[in-house]
FILO-731963 format. One record per residue (C-alpha): x, y, z. Coordinates in pm, whole numbers, plus 50000, padded with zeros to 5 digits. Example, Ala and Ser with C-alpha at 12.3 -4.5 7.8 and 13.67 -1.06 7.14 Angstrom:
BEGIN
512304955050780513674989450714
//
This chain:
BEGIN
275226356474351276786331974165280666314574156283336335774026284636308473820288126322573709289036326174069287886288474181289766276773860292986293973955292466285474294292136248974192295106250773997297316265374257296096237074478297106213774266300296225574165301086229274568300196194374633302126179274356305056205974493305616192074794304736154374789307466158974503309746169974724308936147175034309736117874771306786100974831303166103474953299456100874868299076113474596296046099274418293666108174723294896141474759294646153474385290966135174369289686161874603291376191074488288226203774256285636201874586287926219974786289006248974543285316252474566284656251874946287616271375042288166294674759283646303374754281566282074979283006283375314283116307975631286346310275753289266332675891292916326375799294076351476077291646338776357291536297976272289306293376572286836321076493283556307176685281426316376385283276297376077282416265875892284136236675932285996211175769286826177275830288716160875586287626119575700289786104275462292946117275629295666104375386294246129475184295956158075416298586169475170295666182674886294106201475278297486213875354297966230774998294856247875042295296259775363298956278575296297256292975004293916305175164296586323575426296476296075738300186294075747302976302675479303386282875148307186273775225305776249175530304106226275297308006212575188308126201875562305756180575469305566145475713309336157075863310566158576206309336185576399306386191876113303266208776182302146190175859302176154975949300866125475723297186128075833295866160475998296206174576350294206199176502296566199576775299656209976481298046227676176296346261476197293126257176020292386220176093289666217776273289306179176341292096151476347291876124476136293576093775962291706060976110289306053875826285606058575941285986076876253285726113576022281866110675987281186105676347283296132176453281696158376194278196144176285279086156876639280296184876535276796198376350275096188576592276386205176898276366235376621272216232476605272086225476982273686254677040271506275176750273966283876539274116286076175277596268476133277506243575862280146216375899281966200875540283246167375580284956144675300284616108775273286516083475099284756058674881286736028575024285856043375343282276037075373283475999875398283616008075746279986000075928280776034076188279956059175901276716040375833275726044376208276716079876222274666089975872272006072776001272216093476332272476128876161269286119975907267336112476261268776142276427267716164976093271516177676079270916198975773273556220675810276006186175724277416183975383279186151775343281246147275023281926112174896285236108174670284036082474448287096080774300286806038974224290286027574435291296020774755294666011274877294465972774806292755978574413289235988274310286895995174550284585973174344286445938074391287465944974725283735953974871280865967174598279615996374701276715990374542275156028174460276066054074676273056080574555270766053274626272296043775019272396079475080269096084175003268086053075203269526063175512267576099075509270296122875294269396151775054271756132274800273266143474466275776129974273278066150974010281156155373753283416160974083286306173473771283216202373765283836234873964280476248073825278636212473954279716208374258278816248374379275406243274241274436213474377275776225974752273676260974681270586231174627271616214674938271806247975129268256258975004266476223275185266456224275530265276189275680268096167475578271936165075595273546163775261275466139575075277206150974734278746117974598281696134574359282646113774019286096114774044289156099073936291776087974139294976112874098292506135673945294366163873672297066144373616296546116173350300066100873365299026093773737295326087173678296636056773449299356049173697297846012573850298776016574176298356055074258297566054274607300396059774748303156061874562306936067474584307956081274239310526061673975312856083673769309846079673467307206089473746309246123073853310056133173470305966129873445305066148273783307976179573671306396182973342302686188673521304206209773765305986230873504303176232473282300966245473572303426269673686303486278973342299736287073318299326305373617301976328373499304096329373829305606300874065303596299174375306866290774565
//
């Protein structure tokens, strides 16, 4: 069976329009990071993935680690909306007694399944994570997402390098390759060099794709599913504040904390999404 397309795209919509809603109304936040990923995980949450909203610790689920942590607010969105917790949390957003704090907690938020936030750690931990999975002979496969400026860090090249050895083929590691980093362009601050071609390298079923494509990025996880001596790398051709151009052209759209031009922009997305799905989400 194939995608059901018009549900991932409204999905992916709603996730979108969620994550703008409450960064908006926390004042300020990541928002390039978070909107970059929203397309791969309309697709894992909304198609790909095994999970329970009522029982978040179900023994037989996939799981998701989300490595690039500052991305938590695009997780967060999805979670409310897949049924983890109720939609009007997200607006406590990174406040005092949240259960939504900047990066993820497993400890806090129903449906995280790893903490994260220090840059590079993510991989290890989801590395561990398949593997105790095929130890144990199960048929868990474990999702982790990776930021580009993150594979600066020398851990995640140990820990790749590890799960090729170990044969963890059941790990699908998603790069955001969505050209910035905090301090500028990934480029200038340390080339990456080819990401298809280091994946490869170090021993991973590797794939790049349009990561703005719903329709690319479920095939080419059905092709990674269908090998079964490798881990998986999917490097995702994105663009940083993905879906909304005023931000995408924003220079420094890492984090930002909105001027009164950036807010008239960000309302105007958010109406016109609320507007398309034909209801307000909350």
């Amino acid at each position: 069976m194939g995608m059901n397309l018009q549900k991932v795209e409204r999905f992916r919509d709603e996730i979108r329009l969620m994550t703008l809603k409450e960064l908006y109304h926390l004042g300020f936040g990541h928002y390039g990071g978070s909107l970059s990923i929203v397309e791969a995980l309309a697709v894992l949450y909304g198609e790909v993935m095994k999970v329970n909203p009522k029982k978040p610790n179900w023994e037989e689920r996939d799981y998701f680690i989300l490595s690039k942590g500052h991305g938590g607010p695009g997780l967060y969105a999805t979670l409310a909306l897949k049924g983890f917790f109720p939609v009007e949390v997200l607006y406590t957003l990174n406040q005092n007694g949240t259960t939504l704090p900047s990066h993820p907690d497993r400890n806090l938020t129903p449906g995280v399944d790893m903490t994260t936030g220090s840059l590079g750690q993510g991989i290890s931990a989801a590395v561990g994570v398949a593997l105790s999975h095929k130890l144990s002979l199960k048929d868990n496969y474990t999702y982790c997402i990776v930021g580009d400026g993150e594979l600066n860090e020398g851990q995640c090249w140990e820990a790749l390098q590890f799960a090729a050895h170990h044969k963890l083929s059941h790990l699908f590691v998603f790069v955001d390759d969505n050209k910035k980093q905090l301090d500028g362009l990934t480029k200038d601050i340390i080339d990456p060099l080819d990401f298809e071609e280091k994946f490869t390298a170090f021993g991973f079923y590797t794939m790049k794709v349009d990561g703005r494509s719903l329709e690319q990025i479920y095939e080419v996880i059905e092709k990674g599913k269908a090998q079964s001596d490798k881990p998986v790398a999917i490097i995702l051709d994105t663009v940083k504040a993905q879906g909304v151009p005023y931000l995408e052209e924003k220079a420094d759209n890492h984090h930002i904390r909105p001027n009164q031009e950036d807010e008239e922009a960000i309302r105007a997305v958010i109406e016109e999404l609320e507007n398309k799905l034909g209801k307000v989400v909350s």
